[in-house]
N, C-alpha and C positions, 0 to 999 in steps of 0.2 A: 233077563232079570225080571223078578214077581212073577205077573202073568200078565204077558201080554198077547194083543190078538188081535188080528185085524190091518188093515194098514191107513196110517192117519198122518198127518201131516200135524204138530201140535205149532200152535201158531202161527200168525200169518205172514206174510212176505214183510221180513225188517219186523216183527210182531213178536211178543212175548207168548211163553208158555209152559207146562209145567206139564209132564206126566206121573201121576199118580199110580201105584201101585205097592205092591205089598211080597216077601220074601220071608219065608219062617217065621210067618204071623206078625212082624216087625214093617211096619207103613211107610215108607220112604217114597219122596218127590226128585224128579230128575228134572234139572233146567238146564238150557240152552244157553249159554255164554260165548261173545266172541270180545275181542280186544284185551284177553288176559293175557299177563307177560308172562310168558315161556319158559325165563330161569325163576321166578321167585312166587308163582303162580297166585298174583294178587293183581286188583284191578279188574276192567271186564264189562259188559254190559247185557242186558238183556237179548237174545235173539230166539230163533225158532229150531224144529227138530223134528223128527222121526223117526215112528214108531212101525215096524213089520215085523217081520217071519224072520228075519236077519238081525233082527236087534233094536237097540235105541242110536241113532246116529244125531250129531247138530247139522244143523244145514249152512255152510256160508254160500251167501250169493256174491260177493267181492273177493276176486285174484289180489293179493299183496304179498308179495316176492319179501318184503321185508318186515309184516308184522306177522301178531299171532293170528293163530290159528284157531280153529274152535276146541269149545272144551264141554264137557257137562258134568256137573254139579251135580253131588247124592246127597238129598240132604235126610237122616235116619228121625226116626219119630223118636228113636231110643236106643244106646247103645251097643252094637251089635260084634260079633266074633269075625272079624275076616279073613276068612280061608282062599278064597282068591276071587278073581276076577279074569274074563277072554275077551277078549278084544282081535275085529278081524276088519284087516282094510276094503273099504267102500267095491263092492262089486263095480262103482260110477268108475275107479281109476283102473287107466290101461296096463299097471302092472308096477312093479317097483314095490314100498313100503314107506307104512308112517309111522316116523317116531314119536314116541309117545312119554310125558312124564306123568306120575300117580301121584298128584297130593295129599295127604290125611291131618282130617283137623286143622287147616288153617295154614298148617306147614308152609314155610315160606321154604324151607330145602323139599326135592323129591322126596316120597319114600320108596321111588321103583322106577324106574324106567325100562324102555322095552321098544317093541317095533312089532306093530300091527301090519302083517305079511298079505299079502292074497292067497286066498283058500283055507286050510282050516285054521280056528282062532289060533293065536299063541296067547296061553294062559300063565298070569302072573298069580304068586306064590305069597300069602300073607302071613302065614301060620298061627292064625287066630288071634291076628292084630285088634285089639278093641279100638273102634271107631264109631264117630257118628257121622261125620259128612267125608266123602270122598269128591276130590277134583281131579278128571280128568284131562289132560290139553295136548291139545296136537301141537308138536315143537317144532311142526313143517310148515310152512304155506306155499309152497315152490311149485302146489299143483294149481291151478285154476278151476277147479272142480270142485262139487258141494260134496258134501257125505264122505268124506277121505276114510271118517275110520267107525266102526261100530262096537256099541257093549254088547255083547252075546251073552255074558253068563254072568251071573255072581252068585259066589258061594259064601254066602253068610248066615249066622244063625242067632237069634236071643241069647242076651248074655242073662244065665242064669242068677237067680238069688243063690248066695252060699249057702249053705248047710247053717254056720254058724249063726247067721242073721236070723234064719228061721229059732235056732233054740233061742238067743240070745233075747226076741220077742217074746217068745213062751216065759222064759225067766221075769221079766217084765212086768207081764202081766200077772204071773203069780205074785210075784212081788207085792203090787197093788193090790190085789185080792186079799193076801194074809193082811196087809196095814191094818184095811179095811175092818175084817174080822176082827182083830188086836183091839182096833178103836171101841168097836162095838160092846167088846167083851172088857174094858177099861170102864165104858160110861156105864155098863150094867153094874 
C-alpha cells in the first residue's frame, strides 16, 4: 500500500503509532489497534505495527484464545474508489490461515470477509466502493504469534470531480459576472 520501504518497526513495545503514506496521490494513515470486537468491529485501543517488503502487518505481543485479535485502521485524507485490497498471512505462522473481517466507514456489519492463506495474497473485490476509512481485524486469536496477517496491496484511486460540478461552477460564475455587468449598466 502507497510506498513503502525499508523495514521499521512503527511504534514501540505496548506503543502507539501511525504509518503515513500516500496511494493515487490520496494521503492516508494506518494505525495499529488491538482489543476491537470481531463481530461489530468497534472499540479497540492503540498498539504498534509493521512496516517491510511484505506489507503493513499490527504486531500483538499477547496470546488470548478468547479475545480479539489485531486490526489496522485506514484512515483516507479524502474520499477514495475502492477496487480492492490483498491481504497474506504472517510468514511468523507455521501454516494454517487467518480469518479476516473488512470494515468500511464505521460499519458495525462486515463489508467482506475472507481468509488470509500462506503464500500468495488472497485479494478481496470492492468494485469501486467509495470509502474514507477502512478497518481491518483478525477474527482469530487461537495463534500466539505476533504479525498473523499483512496488507500487501490496495487498489484505490481519487474520487473524481463530476463533469457536472465542473460546468455547474462555470454557470455560477457567469451568472455573477453578467449581475455585475447588468448592475453597472443600470447605475450608468
Amino acid at each position: 500500500p502507497g510506498t513503502m520501504s525499508g523495514n521499521a518497526n512503527i511504534g514501540g513495545f505496548f506503543g502507539t503509532g501511525t504509518f503515513d503514506s500516500s496511494v493515487d496521490g490520496v494521503d492516508f494513515s494506518a494505525s495499529f489497534l488491538f482489543g476491537v470486537n470481531r463481530t461489530n468491529g468497534t472499540g479497540g485501543f492503540a498498539g504498534n505495527g509493521r512496516v517491510d517488503s511484505t506489507g503493513l502487518g499490527a504486531i500483538r505481543f499477547i496470546s488470548n484464545s478468547t479475545g480479539p485479535g489485531e486490526a489496522i485502521l485506514l484512515n483516507f485524507d479524502e474520499q477514495v474508489s475502492l477496487n480492492s485490497l490483498s491481504l497474506v498471512e504472517s510468514p511468523n505462522l507455521p501454516g494454517g490461515s487467518t480469518p479476516i473481517s473488512i470494515f468500511l466507514d464505521g460499519a458495525t456489519t462486515p463489508g467482506a470477509t475472507t481468509v488470509a492463506g500462506p503464500g500468495a495474497p488472497t485479494t478481496v473485490s470492492f468494485f469501486d466502493t467509495i470509502v474514507s476509512q477502512i478497518l481491518i481485524v483478525n477474527t482469530d486469536s487461537t495463534f500466539p504469534v505476533i504479525q498473523q496477517f499483512r496488507l500487501t496491496a490496495l487498489d484505490v484511486s481519487a474520487v473524481p470531480i463530476p463533469a457536472a460540478a465542473w460546468l455547474f461552477g462555470s454557470a455560477l460564475a457567469a451568472a455573477g459576472v453578467t449581475r455585475r455587468l447588468s448592475k453597472k449598466r443600470a447605475a450608468a
